[in-house]
C-alpha positions in Angstrom: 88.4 -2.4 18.4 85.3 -0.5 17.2 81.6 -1.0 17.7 79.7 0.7 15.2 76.7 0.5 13.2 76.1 -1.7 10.4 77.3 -1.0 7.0 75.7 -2.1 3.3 80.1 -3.6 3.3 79.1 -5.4 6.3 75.9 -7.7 4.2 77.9 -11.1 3.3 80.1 -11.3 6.7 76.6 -10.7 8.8 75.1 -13.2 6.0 77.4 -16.0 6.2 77.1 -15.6 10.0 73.7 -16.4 10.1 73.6 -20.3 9.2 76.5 -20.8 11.8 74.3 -19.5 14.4 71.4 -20.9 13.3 73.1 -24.3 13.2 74.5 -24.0 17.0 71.3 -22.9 18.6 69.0 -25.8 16.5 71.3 -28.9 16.0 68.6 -30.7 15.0 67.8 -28.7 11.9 69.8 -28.9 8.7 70.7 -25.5 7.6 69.5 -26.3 3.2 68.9 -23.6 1.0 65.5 -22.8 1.6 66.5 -22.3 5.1 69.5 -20.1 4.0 67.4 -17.9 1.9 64.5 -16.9 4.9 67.2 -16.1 7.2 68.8 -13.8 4.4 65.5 -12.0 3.1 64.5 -11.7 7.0 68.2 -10.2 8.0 68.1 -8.0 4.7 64.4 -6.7 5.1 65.2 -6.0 9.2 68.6 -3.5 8.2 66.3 -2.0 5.9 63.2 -1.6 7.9 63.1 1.4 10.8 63.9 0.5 14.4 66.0 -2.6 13.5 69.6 -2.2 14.5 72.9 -4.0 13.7 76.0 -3.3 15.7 79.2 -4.4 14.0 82.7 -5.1 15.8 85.3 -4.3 13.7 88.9 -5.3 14.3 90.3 -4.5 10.7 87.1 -5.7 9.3 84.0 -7.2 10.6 84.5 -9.6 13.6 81.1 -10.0 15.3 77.5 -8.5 15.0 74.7 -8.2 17.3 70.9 -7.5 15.6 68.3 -6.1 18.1 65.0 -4.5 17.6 63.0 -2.0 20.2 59.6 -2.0 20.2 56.1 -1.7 22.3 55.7 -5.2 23.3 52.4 -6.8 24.9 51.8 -3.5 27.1 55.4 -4.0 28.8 56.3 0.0 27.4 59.3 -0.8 25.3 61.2 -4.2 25.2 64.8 -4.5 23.1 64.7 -8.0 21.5 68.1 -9.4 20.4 67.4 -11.2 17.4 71.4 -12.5 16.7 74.4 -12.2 18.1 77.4 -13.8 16.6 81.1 -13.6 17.2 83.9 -14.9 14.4 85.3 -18.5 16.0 88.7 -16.4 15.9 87.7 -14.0 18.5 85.8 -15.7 20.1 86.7 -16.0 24.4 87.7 -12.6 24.0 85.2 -10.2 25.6 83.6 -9.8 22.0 80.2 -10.7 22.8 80.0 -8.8 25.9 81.2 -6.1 24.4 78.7 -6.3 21.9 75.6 -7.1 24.3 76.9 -3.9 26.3 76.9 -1.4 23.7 73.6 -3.1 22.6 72.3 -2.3 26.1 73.0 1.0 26.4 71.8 1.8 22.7 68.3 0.2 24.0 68.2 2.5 27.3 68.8 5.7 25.3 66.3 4.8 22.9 63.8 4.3 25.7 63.9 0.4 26.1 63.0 -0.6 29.9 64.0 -4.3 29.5 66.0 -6.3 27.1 64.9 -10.1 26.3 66.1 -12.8 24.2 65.9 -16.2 23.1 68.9 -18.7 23.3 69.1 -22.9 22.9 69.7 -24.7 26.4 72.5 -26.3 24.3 74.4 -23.2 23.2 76.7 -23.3 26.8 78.8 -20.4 25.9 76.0 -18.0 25.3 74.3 -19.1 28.1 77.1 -18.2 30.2 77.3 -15.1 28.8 74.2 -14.2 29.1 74.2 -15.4 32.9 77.3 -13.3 33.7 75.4 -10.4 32.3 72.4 -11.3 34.7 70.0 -12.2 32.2 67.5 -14.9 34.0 65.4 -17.2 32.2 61.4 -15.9 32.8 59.5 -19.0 30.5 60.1 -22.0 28.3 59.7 -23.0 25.0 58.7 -26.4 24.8 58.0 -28.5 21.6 56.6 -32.1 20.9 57.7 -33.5 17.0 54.4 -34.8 15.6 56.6 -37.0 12.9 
């Protein structure tokens, strides 16, 4: 087991990754092409951009990634923002994620980070166990009304 950063071998696992998660966290949203092709030109432009970090766990190849940002935020000094985390079905239960959100949090401290938020879907129960047992604690809502 390694956790290291992202590598340009790393793109089409991290890629393929992204409609899976995108898929659990808004059921109600068909992942179609369009949709695709955002979250790859946002996930490309971000490992390319300064201050955007990817964290890979690699188990004979990549098994898992977690993509965080530190920046100022709103007068709050600097806030880590965990953008996706992801861990291959075939690991998953394993301590994978944890690991990931751990090395994550200690990447965020040393770079000056003073909290650490994130957004998950109330329906996504595994994360929000996760994130629970790490003693993350929900601080607002999103709430949204469909004007269809």
């Amino acid at each position: 087991m390694l956790i290291r950063e992202f590598r340009q071998d790393d793109l089409d696992f991290c890629l393929d990754s992204l409609a899976e998660t995108h898929q659990l966290n808004f059921p109600s949203t068909p992942v179609n092409e369009e949709l695709l092709e955002d979250l790859c030109l946002r996930f490309k432009s971000a490992v390319e951009t300064l201050g955007h970090t990817v964290l890979v766990y690699d188990d004979g190849g990549p098994q898992g990634f977690i993509w965080y940002v530190v920046s100022e935020y709103r007068g709050r000094g600097l806030v880590a923002h965990v953008n996706d985390l992801y861990v291959a079905p075939q690991m998953r239960g394993r301590g994978v994620g944890e690991a990931l959100m751990q090395a994550m949090e200690e990447r965020a401290a040393a770079e000056g980070a003073t909290e650490i938020e994130l957004t998950v879907s109330r329906v996504n129960e595994k994360a929000l166990r996760l994130y629970r047992r790490l003693r993350y604690k929900a601080t607002r809502y999103l709430m949204v009304k469909n004007l269809e």
